[in-house]
C-alpha positions as CSV (number, residue, x, y, z in Angstrom):
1,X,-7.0,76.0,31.5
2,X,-5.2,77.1,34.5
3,X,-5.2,73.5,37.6
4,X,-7.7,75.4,39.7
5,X,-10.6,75.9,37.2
6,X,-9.9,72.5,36.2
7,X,-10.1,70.8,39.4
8,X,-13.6,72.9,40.2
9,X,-15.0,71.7,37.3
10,X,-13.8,68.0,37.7
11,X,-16.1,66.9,40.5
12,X,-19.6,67.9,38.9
13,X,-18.0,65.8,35.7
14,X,-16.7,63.2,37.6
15,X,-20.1,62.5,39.6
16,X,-21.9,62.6,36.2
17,X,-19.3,60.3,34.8
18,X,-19.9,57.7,37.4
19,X,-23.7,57.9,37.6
20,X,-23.6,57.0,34.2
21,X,-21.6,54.3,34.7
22,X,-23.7,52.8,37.4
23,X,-26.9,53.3,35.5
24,X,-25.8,51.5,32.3
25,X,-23.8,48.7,33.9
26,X,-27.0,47.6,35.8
27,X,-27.8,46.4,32.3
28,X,-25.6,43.6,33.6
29,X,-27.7,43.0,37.1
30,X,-25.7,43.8,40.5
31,X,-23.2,41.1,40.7
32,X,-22.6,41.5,36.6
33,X,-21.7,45.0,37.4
34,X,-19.8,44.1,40.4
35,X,-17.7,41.8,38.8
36,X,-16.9,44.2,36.2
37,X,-16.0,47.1,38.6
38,X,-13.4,44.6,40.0
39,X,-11.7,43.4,36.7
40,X,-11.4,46.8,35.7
41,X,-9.9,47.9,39.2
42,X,-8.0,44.5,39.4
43,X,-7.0,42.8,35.9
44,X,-6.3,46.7,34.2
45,X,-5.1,48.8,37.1
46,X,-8.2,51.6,36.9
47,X,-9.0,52.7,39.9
48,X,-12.8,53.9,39.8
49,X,-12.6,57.7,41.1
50,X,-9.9,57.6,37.5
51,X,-12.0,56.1,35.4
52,X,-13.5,59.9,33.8
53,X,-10.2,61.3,33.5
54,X,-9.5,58.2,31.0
55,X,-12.2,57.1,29.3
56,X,-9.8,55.7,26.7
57,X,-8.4,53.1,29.1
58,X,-11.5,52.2,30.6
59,X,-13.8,51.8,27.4
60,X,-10.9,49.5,26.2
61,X,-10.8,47.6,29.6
62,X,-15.2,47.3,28.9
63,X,-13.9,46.1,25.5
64,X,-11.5,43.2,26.8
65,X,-14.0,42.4,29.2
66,X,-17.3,41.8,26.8
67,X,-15.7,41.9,23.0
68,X,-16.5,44.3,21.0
69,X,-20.5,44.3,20.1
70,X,-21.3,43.6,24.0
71,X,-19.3,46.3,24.9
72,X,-20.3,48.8,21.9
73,X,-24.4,48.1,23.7
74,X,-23.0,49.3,27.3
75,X,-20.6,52.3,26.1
76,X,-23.8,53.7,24.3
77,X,-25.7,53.5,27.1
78,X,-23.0,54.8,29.3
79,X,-22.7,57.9,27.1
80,X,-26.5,58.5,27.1
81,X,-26.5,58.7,30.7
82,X,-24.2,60.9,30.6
83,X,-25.7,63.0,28.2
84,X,-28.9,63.0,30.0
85,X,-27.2,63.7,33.6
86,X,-25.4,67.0,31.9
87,X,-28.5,67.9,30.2
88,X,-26.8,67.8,26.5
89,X,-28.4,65.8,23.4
90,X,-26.9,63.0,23.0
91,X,-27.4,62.2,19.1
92,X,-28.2,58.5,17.6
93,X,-25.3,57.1,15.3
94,X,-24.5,54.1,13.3
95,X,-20.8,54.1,14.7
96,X,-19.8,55.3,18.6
97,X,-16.6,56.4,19.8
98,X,-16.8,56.2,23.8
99,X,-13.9,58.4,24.3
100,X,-15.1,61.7,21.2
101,X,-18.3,61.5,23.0
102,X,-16.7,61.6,26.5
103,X,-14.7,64.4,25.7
104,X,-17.3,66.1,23.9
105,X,-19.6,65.8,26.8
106,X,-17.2,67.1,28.7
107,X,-16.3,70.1,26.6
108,X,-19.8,71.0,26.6
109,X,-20.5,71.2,30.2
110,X,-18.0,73.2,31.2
111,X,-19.3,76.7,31.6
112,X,-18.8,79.5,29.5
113,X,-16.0,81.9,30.9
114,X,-17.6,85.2,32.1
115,X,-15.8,88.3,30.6
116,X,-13.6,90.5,32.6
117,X,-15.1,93.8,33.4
118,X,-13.8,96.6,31.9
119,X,-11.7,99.1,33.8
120,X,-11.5,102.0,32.3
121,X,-7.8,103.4,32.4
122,X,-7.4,106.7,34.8
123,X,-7.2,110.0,33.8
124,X,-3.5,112.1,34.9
125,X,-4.4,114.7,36.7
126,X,-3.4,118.3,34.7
């Protein structure tokens, strides 16, 4: 994907990503999510407009911060959002993987390439 298509298609992605975000960490309350926002900023170096082009990094910083079944309930709910903000069905599993459904999310809302038209070739002139 050539650095323009990708950064047209990262803002739309990015504001999903973070709506998400918001919407499932107010499981937490206001100052929970707060104070979550500024350990992951602070104690893991992710600045929060970089937190969708890692999700690796920052569902392991959600992981250091609340051990693993705490942060298992707030990744799901992070990647329903998301699936709900993009319009895509987001499918009920036993085991979740924040970062395959990230990616897969974002995969799927990229828009379908349009075909090039087709020129037909000139005719030489006799």
């Amino acid at each position: 994907m050539n650095r323009n298509l990708s950064q047209s298609l990262d803002p739309p992605f990015k504001e999903s990503f973070n709506s998400a975000v918001e919407k499932a960490m107010l499981l937490l309350g206001e100052s929970g999510k707060q104070a979550t926002y500024y350990h992951i900023e602070k104690t893991f170096g992710i600045k929060r407009n970089k937190w969708h082009k890692n999700p690796e990094d920052f569902a392991e910083a959600v992981e250091q911060i609340f051990g693993h079944p705490g942060s298992q309930l707030l990744l799901k709910a992070m990647a329903k959002e998301l699936y709900a903000d993009l319009g895509l069905k987001f499918e009920e599993r036993e085991a979740i993987h924040f970062t395959c459904l990230v990616r897969k999310a974002q995969k799927q809302s990229i828009p379908p390439k349009s075909p090039k038209p087709f020129k037909r070739p000139r005719r030489k002139s006799a």
